[in-house]
PDB file of N, CA, C and O in Angstrom:
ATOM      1  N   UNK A   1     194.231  99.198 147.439  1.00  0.00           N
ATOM      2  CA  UNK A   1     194.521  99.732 148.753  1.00  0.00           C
ATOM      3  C   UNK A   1     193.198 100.162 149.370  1.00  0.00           C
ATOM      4  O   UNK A   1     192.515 101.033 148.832  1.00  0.00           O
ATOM      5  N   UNK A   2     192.807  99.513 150.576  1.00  0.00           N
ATOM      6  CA  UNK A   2     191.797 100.165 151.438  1.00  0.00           C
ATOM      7  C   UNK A   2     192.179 101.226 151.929  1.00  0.00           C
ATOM      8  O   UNK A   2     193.289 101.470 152.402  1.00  0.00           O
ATOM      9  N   UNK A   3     190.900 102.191 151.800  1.00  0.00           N
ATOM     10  CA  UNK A   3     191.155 103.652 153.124  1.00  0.00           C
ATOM     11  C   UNK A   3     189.913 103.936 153.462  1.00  0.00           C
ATOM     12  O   UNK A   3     188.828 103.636 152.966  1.00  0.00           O
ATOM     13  N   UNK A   4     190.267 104.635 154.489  1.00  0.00           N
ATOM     14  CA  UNK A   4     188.582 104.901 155.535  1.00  0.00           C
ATOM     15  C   UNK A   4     188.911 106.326 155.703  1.00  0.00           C
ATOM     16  O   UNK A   4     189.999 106.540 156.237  1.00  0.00           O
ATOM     17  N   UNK A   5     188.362 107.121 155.439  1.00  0.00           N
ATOM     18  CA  UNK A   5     188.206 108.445 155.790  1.00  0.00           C
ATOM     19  C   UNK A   5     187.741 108.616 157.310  1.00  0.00           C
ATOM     20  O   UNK A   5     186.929 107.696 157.409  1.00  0.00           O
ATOM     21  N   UNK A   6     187.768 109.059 158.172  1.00  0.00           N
ATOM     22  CA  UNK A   6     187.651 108.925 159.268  1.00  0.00           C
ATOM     23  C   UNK A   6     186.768 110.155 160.412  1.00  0.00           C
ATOM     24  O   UNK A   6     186.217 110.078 161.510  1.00  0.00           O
ATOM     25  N   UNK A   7     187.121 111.582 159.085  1.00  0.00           N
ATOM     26  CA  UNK A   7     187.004 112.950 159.064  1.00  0.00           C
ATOM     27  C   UNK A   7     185.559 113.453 158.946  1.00  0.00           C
ATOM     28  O   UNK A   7     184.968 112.507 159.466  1.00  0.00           O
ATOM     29  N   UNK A   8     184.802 114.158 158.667  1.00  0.00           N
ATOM     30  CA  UNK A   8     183.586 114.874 158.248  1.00  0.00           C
ATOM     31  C   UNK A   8     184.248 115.300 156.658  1.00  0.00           C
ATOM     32  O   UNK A   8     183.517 114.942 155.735  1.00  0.00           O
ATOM     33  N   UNK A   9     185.386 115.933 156.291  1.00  0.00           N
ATOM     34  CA  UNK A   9     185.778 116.506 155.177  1.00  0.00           C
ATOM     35  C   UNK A   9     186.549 115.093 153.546  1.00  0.00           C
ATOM     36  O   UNK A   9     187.513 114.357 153.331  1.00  0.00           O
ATOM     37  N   UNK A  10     185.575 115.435 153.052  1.00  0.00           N
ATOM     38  CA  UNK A  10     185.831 115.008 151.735  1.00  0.00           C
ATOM     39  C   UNK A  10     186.527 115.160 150.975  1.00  0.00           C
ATOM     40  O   UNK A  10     186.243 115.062 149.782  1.00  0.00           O
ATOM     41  N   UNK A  11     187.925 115.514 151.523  1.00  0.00           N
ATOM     42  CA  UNK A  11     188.355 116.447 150.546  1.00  0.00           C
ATOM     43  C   UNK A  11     189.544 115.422 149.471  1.00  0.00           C
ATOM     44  O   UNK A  11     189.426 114.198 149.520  1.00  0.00           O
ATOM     45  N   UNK A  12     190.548 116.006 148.625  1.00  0.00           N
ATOM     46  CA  UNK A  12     191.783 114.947 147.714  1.00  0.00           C
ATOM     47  C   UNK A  12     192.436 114.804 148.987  1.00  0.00           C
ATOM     48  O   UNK A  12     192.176 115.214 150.118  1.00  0.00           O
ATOM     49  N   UNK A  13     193.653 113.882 148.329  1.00  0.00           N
ATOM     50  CA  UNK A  13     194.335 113.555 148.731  1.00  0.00           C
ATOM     51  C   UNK A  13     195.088 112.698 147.834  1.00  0.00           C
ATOM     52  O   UNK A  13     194.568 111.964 146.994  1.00  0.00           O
ATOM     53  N   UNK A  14     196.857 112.872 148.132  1.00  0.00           N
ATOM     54  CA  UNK A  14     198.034 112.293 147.438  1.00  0.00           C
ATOM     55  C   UNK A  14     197.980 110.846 148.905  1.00  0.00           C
ATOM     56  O   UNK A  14     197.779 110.762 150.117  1.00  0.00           O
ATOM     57  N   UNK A  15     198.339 109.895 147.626  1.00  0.00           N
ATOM     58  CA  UNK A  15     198.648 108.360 147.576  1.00  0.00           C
ATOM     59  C   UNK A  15     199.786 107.789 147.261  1.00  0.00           C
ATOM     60  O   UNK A  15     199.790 107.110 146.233  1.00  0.00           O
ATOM     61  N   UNK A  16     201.149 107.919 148.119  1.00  0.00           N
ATOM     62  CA  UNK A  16     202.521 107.037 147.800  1.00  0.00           C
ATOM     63  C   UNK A  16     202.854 105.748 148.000  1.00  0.00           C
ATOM     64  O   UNK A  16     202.304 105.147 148.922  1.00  0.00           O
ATOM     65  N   UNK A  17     203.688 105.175 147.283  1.00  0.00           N
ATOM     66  CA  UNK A  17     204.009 103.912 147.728  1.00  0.00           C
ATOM     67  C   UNK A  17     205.813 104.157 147.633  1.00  0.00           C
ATOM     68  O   UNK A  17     206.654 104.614 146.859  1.00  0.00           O
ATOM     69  N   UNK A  18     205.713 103.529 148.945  1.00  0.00           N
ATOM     70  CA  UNK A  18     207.570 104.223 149.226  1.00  0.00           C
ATOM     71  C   UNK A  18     208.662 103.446 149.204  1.00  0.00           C
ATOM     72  O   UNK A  18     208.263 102.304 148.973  1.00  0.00           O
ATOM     73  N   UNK A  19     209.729 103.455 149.311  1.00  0.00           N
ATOM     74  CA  UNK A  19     210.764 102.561 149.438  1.00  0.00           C
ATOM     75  C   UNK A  19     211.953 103.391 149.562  1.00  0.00           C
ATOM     76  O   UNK A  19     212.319 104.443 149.038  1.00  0.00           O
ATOM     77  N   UNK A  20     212.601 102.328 150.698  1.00  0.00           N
ATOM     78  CA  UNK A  20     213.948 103.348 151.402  1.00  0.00           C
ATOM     79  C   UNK A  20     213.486 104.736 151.879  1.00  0.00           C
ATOM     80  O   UNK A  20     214.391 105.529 152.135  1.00  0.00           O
ATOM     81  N   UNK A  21     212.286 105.129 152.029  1.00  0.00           N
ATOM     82  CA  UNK A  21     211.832 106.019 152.437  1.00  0.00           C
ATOM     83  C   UNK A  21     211.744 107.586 151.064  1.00  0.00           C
ATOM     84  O   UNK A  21     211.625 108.804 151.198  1.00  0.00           O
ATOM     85  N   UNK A  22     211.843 106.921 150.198  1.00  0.00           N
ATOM     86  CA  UNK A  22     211.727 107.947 149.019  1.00  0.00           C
ATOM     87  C   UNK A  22     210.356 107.402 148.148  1.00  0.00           C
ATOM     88  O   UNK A  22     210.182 106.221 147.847  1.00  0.00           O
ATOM     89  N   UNK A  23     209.503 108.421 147.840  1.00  0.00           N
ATOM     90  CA  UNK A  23     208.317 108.241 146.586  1.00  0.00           C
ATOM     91  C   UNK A  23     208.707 107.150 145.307  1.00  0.00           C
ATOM     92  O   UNK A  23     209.571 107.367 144.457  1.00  0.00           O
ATOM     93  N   UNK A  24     207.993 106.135 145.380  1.00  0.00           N
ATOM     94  CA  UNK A  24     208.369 105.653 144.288  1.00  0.00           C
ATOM     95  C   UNK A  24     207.712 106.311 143.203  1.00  0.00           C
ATOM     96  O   UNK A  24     208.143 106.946 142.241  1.00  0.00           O
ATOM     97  N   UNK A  25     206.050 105.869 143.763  1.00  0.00           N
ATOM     98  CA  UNK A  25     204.495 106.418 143.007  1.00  0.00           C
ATOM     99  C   UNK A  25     203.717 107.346 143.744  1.00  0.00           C
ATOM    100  O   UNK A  25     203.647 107.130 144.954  1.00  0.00           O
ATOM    101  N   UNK A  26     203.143 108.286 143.309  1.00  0.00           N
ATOM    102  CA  UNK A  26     202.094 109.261 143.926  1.00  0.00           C
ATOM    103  C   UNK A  26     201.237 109.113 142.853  1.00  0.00           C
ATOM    104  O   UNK A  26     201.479 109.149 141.646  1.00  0.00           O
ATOM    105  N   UNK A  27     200.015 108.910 143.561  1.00  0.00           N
ATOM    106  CA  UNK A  27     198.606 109.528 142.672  1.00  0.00           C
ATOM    107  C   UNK A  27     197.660 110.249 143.679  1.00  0.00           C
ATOM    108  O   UNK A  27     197.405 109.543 144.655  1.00  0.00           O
ATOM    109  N   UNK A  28     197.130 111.368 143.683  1.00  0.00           N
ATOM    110  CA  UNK A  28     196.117 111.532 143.929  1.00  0.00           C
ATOM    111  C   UNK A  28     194.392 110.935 143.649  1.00  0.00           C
ATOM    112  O   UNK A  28     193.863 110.574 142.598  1.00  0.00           O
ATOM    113  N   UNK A  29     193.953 111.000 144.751  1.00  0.00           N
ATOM    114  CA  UNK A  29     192.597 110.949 144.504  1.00  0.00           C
ATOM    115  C   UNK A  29     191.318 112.043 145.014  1.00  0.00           C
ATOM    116  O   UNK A  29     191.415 112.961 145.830  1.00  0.00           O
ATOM    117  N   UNK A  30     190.453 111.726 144.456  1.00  0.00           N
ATOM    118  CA  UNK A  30     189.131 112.400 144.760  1.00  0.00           C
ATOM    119  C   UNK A  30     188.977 111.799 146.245  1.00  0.00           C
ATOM    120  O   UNK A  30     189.287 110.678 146.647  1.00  0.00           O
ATOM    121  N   UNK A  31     188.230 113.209 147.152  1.00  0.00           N
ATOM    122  CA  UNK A  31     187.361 112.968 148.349  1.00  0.00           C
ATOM    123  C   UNK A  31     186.607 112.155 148.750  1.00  0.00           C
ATOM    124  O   UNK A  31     185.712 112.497 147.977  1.00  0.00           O
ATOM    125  N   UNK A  32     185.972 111.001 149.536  1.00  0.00           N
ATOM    126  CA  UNK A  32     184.599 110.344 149.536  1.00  0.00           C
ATOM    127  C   UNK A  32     184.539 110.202 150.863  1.00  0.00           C
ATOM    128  O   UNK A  32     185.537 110.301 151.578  1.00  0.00           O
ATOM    129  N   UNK A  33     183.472 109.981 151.258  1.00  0.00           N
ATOM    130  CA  UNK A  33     183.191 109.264 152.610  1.00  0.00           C
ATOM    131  C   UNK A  33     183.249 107.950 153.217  1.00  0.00           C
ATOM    132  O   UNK A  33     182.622 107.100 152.584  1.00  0.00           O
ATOM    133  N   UNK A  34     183.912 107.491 154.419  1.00  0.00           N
ATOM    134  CA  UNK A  34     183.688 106.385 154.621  1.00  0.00           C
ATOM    135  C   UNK A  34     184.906 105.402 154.114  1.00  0.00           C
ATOM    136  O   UNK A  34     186.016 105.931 154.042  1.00  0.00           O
ATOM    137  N   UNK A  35     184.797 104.102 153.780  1.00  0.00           N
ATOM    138  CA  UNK A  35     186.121 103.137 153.595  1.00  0.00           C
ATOM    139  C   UNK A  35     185.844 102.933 152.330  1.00  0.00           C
ATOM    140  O   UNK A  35     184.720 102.644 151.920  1.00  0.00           O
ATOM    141  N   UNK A  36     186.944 103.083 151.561  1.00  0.00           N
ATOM    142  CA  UNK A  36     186.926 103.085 149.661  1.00  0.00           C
ATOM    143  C   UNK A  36     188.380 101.901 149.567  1.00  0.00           C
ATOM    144  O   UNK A  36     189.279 101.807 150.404  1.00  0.00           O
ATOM    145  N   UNK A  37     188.260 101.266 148.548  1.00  0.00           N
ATOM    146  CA  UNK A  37     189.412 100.577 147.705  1.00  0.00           C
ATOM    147  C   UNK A  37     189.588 100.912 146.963  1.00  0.00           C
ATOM    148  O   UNK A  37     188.834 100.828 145.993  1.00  0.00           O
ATOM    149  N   UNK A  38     191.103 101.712 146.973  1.00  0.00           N
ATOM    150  CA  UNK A  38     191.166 102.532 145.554  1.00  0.00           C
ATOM    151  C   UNK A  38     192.004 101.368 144.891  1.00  0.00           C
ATOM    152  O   UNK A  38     191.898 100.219 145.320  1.00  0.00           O
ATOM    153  N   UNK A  39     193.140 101.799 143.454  1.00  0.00           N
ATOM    154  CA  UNK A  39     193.378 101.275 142.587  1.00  0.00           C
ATOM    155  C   UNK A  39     194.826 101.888 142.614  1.00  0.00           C
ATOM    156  O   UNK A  39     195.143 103.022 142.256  1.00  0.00           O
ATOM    157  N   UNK A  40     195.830 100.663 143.232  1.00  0.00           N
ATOM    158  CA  UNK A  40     197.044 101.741 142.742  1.00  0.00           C
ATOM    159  C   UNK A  40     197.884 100.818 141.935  1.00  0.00           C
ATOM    160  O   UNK A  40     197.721  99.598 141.952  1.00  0.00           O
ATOM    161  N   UNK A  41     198.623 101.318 141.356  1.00  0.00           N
ATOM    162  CA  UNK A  41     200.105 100.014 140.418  1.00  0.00           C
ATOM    163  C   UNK A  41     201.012  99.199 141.536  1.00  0.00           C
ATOM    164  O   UNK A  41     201.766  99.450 142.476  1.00  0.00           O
ATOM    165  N   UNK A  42     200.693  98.546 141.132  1.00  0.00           N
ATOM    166  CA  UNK A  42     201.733  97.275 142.291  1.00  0.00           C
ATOM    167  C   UNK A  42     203.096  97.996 142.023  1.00  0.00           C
ATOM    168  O   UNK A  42     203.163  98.993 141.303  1.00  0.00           O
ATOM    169  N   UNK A  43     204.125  97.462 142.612  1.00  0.00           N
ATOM    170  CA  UNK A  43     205.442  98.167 143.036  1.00  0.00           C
ATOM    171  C   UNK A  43     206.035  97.568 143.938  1.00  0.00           C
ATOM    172  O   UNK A  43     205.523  96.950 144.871  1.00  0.00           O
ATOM    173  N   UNK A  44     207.705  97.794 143.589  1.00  0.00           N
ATOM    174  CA  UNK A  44     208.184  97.294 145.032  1.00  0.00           C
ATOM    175  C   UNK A  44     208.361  98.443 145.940  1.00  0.00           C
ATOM    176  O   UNK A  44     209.252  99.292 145.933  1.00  0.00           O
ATOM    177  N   UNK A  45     206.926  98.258 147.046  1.00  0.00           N
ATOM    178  CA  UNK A  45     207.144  99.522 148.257  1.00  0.00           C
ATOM    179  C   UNK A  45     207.347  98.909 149.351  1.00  0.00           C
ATOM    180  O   UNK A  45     206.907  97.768 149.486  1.00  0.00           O
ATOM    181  N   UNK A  46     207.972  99.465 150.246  1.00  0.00           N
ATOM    182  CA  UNK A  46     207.984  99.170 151.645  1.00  0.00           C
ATOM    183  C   UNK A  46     207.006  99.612 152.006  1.00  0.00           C
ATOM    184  O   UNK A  46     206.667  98.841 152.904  1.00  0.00           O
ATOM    185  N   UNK A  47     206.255 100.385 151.922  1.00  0.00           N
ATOM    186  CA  UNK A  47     204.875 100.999 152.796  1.00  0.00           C
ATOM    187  C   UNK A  47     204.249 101.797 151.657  1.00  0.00           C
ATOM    188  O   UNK A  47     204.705 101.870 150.516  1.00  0.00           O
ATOM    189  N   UNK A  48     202.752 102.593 152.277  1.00  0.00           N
ATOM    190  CA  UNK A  48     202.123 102.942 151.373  1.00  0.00           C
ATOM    191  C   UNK A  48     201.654 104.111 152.365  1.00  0.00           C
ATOM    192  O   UNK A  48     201.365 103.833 153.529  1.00  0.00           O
ATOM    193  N   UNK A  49     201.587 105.382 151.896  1.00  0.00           N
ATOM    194  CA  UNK A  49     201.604 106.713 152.568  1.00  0.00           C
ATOM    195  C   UNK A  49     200.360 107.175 151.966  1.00  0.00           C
ATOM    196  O   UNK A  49     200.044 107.119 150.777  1.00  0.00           O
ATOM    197  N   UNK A  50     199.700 107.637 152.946  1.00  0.00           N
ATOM    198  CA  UNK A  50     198.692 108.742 152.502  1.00  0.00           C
ATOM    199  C   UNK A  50     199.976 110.242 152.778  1.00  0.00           C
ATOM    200  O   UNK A  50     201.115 109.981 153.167  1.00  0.00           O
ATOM    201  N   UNK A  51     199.618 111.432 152.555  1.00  0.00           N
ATOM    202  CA  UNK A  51     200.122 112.694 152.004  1.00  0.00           C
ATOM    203  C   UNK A  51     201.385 112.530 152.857  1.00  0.00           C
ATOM    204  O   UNK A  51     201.254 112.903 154.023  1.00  0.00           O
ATOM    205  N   UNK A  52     202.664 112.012 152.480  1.00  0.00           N
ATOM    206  CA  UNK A  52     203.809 111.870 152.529  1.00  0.00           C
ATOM    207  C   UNK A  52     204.349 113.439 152.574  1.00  0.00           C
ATOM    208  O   UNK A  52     205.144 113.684 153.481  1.00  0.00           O
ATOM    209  N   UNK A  53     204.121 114.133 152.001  1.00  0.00           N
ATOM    210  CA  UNK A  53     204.842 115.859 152.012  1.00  0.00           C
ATOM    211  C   UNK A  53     203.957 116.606 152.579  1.00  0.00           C
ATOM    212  O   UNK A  53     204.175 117.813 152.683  1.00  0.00           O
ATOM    213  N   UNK A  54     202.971 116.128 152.982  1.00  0.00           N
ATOM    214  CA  UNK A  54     202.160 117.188 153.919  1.00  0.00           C
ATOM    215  C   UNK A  54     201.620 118.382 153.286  1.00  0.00           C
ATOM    216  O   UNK A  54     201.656 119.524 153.744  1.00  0.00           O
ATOM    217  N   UNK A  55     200.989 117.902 151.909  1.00  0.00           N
ATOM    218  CA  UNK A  55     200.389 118.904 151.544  1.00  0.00           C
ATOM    219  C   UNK A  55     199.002 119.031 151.498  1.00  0.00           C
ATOM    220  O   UNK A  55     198.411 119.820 150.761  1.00  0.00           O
ATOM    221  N   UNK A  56     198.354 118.072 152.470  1.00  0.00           N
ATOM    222  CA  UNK A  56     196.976 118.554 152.960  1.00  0.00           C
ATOM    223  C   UNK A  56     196.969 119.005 154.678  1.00  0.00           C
ATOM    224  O   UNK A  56     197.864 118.966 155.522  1.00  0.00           O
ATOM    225  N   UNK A  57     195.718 119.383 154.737  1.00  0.00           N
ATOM    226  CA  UNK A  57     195.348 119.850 156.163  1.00  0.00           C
ATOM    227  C   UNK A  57     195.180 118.434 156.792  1.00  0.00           C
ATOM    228  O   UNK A  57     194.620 117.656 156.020  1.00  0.00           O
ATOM    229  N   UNK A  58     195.527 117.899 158.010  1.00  0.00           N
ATOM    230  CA  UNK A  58     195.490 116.359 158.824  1.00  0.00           C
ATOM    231  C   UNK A  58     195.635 116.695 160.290  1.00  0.00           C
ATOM    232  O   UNK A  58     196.597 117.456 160.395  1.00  0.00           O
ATOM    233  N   UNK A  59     195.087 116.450 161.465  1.00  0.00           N
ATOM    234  CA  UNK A  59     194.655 116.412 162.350  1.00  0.00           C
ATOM    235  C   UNK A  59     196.299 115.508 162.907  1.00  0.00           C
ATOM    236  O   UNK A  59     197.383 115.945 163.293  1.00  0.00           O
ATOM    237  N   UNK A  60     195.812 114.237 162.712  1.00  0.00           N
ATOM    238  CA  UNK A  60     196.257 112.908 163.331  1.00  0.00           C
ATOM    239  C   UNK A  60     196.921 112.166 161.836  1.00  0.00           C
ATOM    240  O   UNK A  60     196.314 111.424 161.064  1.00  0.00           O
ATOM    241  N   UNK A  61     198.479 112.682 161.728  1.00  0.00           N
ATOM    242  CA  UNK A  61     199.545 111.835 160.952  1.00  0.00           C
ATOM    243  C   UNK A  61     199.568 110.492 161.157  1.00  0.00           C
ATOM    244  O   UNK A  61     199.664 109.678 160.238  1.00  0.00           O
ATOM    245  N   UNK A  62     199.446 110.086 162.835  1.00  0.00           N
ATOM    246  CA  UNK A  62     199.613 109.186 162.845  1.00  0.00           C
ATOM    247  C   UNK A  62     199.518 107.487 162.225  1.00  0.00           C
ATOM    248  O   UNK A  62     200.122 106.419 162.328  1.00  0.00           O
ATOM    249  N   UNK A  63     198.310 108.090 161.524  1.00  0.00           N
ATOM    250  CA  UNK A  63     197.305 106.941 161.262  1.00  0.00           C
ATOM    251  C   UNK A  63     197.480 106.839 159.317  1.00  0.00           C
ATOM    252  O   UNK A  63     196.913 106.052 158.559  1.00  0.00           O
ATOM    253  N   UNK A  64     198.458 107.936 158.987  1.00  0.00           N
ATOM    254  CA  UNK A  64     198.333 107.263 157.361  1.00  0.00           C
ATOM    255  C   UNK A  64     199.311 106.338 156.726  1.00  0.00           C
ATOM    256  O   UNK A  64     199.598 106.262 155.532  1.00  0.00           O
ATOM    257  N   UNK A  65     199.783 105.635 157.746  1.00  0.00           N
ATOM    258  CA  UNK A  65     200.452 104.236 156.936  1.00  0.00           C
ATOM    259  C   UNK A  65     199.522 103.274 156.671  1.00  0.00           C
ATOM    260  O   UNK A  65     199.854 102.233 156.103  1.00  0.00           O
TER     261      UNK A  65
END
């Protein structure tokens, strides 16, 4: 999975892959700057969520599908 941090802040962040709109998989990851390819387990998801329960600080939701 590509992601681009977009922010000044480095901070974690939880990684879902969803279906029917329920968590299949969550992993967190470490902070970095800039656009990273992380590593997640294939799955059958309909989509792939950055912090799905809103347990980080986020500006603009819009943008973590």
């Amino acid at each position: 999975v590509r992601v681009e941090n977009k922010g000044t802040i480095n901070a974690p962040f939880p990684l879902a892959g969803m279906k029917d709109s329920a968590i299949v998989e969550l992993r967190w990851f470490e902070g970095f700057e800039g656009e990273k390819a992380l590593s997640f387990p294939k799955g059958d998801y309909d989509k792939i969520v950055i912090d799905p329960n809103h347990k980080t600080l986020e500006i603009n939701r819009k943008n973590n599908n």
